[in-house]
C-alpha positions as CSV (number, residue, x, y, z in Angstrom):
1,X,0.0,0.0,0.0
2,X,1.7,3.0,-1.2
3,X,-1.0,5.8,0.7
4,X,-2.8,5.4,3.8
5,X,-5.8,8.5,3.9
6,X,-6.8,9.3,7.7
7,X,-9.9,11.5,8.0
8,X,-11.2,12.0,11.4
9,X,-15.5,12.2,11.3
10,X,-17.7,14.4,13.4
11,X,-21.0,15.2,12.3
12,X,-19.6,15.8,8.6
13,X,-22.5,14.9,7.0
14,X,-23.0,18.3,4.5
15,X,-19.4,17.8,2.9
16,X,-18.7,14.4,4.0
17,X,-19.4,13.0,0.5
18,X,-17.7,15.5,-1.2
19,X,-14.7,15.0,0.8
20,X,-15.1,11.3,0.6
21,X,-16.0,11.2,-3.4
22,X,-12.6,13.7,-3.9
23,X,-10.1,10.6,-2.5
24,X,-12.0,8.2,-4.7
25,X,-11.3,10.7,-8.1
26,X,-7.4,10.6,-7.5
27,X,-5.7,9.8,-10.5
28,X,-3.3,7.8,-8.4
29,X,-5.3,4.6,-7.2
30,X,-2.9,2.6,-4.6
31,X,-4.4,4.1,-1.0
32,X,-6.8,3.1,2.1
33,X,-8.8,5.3,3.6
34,X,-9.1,4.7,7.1
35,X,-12.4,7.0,7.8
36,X,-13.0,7.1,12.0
37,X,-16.5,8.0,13.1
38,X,-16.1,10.0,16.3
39,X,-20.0,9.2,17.5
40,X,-21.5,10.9,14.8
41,X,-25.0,12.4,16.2
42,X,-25.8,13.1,12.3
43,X,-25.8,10.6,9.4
44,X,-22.2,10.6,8.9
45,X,-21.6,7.3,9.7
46,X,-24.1,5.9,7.4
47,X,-22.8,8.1,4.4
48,X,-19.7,6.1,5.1
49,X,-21.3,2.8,5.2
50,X,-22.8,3.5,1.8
51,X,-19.4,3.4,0.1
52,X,-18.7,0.1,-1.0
53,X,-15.0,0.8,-2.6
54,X,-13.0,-2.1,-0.5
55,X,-10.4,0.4,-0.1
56,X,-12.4,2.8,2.1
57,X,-11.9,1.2,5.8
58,X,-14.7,2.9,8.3
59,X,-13.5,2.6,12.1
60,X,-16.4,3.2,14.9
61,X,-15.5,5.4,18.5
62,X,-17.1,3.9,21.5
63,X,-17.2,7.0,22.9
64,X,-16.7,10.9,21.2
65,X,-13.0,11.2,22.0
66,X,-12.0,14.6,19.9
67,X,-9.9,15.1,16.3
68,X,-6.1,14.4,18.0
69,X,-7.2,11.0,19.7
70,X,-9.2,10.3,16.5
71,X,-6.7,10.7,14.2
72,X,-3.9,9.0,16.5
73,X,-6.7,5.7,15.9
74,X,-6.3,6.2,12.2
75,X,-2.4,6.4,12.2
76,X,-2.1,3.6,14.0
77,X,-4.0,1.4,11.8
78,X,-2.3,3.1,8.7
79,X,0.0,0.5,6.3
80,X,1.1,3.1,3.7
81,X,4.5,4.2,2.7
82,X,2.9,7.3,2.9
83,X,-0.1,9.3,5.0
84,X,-2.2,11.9,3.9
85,X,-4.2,14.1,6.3
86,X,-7.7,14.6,4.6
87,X,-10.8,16.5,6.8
88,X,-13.9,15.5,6.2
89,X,-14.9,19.0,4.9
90,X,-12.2,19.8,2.6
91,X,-12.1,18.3,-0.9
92,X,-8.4,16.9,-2.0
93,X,-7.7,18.0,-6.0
94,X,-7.8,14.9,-8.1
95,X,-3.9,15.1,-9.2
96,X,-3.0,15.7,-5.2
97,X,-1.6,12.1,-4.4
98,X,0.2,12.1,-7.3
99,X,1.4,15.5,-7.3
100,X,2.6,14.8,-3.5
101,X,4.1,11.1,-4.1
102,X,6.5,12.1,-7.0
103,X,7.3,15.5,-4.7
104,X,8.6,13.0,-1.8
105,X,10.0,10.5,-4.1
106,X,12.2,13.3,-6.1
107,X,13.1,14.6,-2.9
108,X,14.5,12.2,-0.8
109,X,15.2,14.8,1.7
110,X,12.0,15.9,2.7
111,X,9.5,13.5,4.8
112,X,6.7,16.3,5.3
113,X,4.9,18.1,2.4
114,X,2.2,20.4,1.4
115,X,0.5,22.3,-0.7
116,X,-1.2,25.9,-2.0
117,X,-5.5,26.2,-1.1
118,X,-7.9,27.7,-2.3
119,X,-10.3,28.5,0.2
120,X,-13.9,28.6,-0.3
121,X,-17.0,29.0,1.6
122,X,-20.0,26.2,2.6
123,X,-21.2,26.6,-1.0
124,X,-18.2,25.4,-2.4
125,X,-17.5,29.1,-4.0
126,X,-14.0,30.4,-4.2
127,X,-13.0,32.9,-1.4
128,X,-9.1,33.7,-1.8
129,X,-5.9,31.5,-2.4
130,X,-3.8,30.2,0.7
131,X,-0.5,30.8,-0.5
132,X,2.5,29.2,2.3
133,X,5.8,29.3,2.3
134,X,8.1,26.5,0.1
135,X,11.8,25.8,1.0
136,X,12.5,24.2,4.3
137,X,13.7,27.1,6.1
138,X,11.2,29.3,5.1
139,X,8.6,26.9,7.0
140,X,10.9,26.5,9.8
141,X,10.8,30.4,10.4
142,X,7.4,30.9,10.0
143,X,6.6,28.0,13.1
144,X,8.3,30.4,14.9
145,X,5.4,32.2,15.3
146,X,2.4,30.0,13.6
147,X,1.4,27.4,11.3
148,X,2.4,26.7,8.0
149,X,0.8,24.4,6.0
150,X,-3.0,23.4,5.6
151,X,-3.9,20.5,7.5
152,X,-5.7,18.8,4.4
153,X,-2.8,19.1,2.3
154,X,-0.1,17.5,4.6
155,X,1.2,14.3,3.1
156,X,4.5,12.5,5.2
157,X,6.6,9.4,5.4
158,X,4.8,6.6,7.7
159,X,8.6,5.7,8.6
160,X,9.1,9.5,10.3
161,X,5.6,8.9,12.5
162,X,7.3,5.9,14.3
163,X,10.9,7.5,14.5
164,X,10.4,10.4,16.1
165,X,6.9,10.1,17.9
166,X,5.0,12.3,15.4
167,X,1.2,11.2,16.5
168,X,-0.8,14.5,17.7
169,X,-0.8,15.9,20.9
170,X,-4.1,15.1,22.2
171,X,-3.9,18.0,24.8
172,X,-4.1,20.4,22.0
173,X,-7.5,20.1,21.0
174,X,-8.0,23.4,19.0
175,X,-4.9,23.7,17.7
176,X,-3.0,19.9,17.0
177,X,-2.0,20.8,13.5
178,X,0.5,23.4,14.4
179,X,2.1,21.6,17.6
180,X,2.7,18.4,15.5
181,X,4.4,20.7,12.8
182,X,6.6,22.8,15.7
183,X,7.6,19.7,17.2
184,X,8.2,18.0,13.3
185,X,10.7,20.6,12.4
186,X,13.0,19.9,15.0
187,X,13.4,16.7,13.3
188,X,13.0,16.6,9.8
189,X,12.6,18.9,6.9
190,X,9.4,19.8,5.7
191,X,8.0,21.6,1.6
192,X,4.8,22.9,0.2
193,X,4.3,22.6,-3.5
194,X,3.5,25.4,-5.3
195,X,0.2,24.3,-6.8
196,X,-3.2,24.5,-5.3
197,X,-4.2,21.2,-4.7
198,X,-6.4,21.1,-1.6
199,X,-10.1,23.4,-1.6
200,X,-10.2,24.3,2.6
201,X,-13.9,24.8,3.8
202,X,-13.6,28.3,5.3
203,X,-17.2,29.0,7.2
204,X,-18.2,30.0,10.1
205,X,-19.0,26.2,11.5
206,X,-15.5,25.2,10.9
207,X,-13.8,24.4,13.9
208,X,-10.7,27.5,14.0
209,X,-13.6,29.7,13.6
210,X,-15.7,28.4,16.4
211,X,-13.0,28.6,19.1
212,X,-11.1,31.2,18.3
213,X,-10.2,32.1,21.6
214,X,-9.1,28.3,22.7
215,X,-7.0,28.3,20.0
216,X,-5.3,31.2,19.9
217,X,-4.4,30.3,24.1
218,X,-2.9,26.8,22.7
219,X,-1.5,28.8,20.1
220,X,1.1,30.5,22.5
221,X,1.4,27.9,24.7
222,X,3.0,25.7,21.9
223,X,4.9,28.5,20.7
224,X,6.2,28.5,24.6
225,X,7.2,24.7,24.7
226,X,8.5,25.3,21.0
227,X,11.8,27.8,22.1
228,X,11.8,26.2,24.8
229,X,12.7,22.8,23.2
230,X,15.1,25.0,20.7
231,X,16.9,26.9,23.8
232,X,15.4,30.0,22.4
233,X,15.4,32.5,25.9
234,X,12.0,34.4,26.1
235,X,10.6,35.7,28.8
236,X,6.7,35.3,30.1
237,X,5.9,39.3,29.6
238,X,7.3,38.8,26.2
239,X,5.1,36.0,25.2
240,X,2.0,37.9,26.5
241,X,3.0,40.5,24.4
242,X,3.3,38.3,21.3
243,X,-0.2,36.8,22.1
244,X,-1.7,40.2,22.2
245,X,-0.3,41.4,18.7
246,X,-0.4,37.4,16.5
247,X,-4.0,37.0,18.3
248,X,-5.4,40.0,19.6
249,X,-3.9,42.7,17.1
250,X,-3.3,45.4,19.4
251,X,-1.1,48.2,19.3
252,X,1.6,48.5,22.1
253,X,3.0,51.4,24.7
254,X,6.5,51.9,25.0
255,X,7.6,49.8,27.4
256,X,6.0,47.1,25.7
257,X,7.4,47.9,22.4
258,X,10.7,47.3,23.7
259,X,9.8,44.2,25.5
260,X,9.1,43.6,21.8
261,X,12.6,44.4,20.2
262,X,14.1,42.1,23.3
263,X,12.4,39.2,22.1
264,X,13.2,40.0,18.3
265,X,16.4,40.6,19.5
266,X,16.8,37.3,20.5
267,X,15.0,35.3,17.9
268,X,17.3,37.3,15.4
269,X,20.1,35.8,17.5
270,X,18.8,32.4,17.0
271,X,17.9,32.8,13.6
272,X,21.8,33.1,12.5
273,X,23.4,30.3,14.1
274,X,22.0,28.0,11.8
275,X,20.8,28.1,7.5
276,X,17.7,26.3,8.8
277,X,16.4,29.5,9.1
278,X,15.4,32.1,7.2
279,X,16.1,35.9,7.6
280,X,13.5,36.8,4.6
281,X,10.7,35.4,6.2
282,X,12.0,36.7,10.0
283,X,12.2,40.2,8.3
284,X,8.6,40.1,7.3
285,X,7.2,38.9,10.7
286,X,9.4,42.2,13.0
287,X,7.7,44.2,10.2
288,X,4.4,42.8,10.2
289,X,4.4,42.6,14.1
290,X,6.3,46.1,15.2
291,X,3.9,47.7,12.6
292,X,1.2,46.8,14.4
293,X,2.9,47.1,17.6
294,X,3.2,50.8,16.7
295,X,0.2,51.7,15.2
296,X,-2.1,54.5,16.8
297,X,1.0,57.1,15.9
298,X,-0.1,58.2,13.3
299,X,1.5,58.7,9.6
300,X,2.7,56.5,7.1
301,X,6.4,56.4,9.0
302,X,4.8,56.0,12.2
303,X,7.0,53.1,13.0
304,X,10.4,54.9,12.0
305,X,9.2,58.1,15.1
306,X,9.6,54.8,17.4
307,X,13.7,54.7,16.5
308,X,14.3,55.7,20.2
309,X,12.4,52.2,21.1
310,X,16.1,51.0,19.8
311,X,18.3,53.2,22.7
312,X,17.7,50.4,25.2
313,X,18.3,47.5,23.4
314,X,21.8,49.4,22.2
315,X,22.5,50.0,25.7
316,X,21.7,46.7,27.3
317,X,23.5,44.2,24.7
318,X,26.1,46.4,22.9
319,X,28.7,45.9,25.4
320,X,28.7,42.3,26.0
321,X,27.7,41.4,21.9
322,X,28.4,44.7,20.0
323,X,28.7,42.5,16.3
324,X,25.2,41.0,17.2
325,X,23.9,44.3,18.3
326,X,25.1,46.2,15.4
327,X,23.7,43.8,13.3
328,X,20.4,43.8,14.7
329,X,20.2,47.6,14.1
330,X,21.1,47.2,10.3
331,X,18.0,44.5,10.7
332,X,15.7,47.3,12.2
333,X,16.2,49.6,9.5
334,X,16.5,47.5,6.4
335,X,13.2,45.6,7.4
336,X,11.3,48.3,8.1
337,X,12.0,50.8,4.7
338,X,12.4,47.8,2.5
């Protein structure tokens, strides 16, 4: 079996089919799909029954258990080379297995790939392209600070799973995805193709929507455990200050703003020890973030009247790194008028 499918089932039934129907149109035809029914209060788990493909392998709950001990069920039973992560409300691009296979098998290196979205709405209309980063480093950067690839278009190597303990972290209800990526790119290298090949239900019943708020708390809290696992040094105020402008968008006073340059300050110092990184896509998250940190000033160069935010960061690390230091400055300013 080159492809095990694992699609976790909760009262799916409006899209289910769709979803379902989108797996069985691949032009590649070597896959399972292991479809678990998490209690289904709907008719989910009889739109499953109907299919009578021997390939399609329906797994009943005993009780409702939640997406992360769901899908856990499903990768354990999975036999494929490879697994791909399929909701049941997204619909998978016919040419997406094969697209994704001859991706992994052309590059030997990677053992965790995506792909471009389009998202649309409950009606299946088009509502705007989810373009994510491609190269390796460029993902690694951006799970600095959140997730980087759409859940539906995630394919990886069954071998990695059992190697490095890659099943979900069933604490993280609201926001599994994005801890099972953090944690993945401490051990392996991870792509997204260029090409759309995965339509993502955005609506108002879909699940990031819903609990916004739970999510965005798990959110920080794997952020947390990520530097900590990477030895990057940030402190609790800084955090709360990072929650408040990734989740809350809110613009900062000055003490905070600086609080805000300290922690850049030392993922920038992280960020050049090693080419896993990637100071491109580090550039465009101090810009997006001190922007907005400084909004409220007023003026298009509102953030260039906060250059004296930079007089305590100069004073407190110039002595003991004044290369770093110096560097970070020329960071400030290029990032911000580029």
């Amino acid at each position: 079996m080159k492809i095990s499918v694992i699609m976790a089932v909760y009262n799916a039934v409006e899209f289910l089919n769709e979803a379902v129907d989108s797996i069985i149109n691949q032009t590649m035809e070597d896959w399972e799909l292991i479809a678990v029914d998490d209690c289904s209060t709907d008719d989910s788990l009889l739109i499953l029954r109907s299919y009578t493909d021997p390939r399609i392998r329906i797994i009943e709950n005993e009780i409702n258990s939640g997406p992360a001990i769901t899908r856990n069920k499903a990768l354990k039973l999975a036999t494929g080379e490879f697994i791909a992560i399929m909701d049941a409300d997204d619909v998978s691009c016919s040419k997406r297995f094969e697209s994704q296979m001859d991706y992994l098998n052309s590059h030997p290196e990677i053992d965790i790939v995506g792909a471009w979205a389009n998202a649309i709405n409950n009606n299946g209309d088009f509502l705007f392209q989810i373009q994510t980063p491609i190269s390796s480093n460029e993902l690694r950067t951006r799970l600095l600070f959140e997730s980087t690839m759409v859940h539906s278009s995630v394919m990886l190597r069954s071998d990695v799973i059992h190697k490095y303990n890659l099943f979900y972290n069933e604490y993280f209800t609201y926001a599994q995805d994005f801890e099972l990526l953090s944690r993945a790119s401490r051990f392996v290298d991870l792509a997204n193709i260029p090409d759309v090949l995965v339509d993502y239900r955005y609506s108002p019943n879909h699940i990031s929507t819903k609990n916004y708020e739970k999510q965005s708390l798990y959110g920080i809290q794997i952020i947390q455990n990520h530097y900590l696992n990477l030895g990057i040094d940030v402190s609790k105020c800084q955090l709360e200050i990072l929650y408040s402008l990734l989740y809350k968008f809110k613009y900062l006073g000055k003490k905070e703003r600086i609080m805000l340059l300290e922690y850049f300050y030392s993922i920038y110092l992280f960020g050049r020890k090693s080419e896993d990184y990637s100071s491109k896509v580090l550039s465009m998250y101090f810009v997006r973030l001190y922007k907005l940190a400084c909004a409220g000033k007023g003026g298009r160069l509102r953030y260039l009247l906060t250059i004296f935010d930079l007089v305590p960061i100069i004073r407190r690390f110039f002595l003991v790194q004044p290369k770093h230091t110096s560097s970070f400055i020329k960071f400030y300013f290029v990032s911000l008028i580029a």
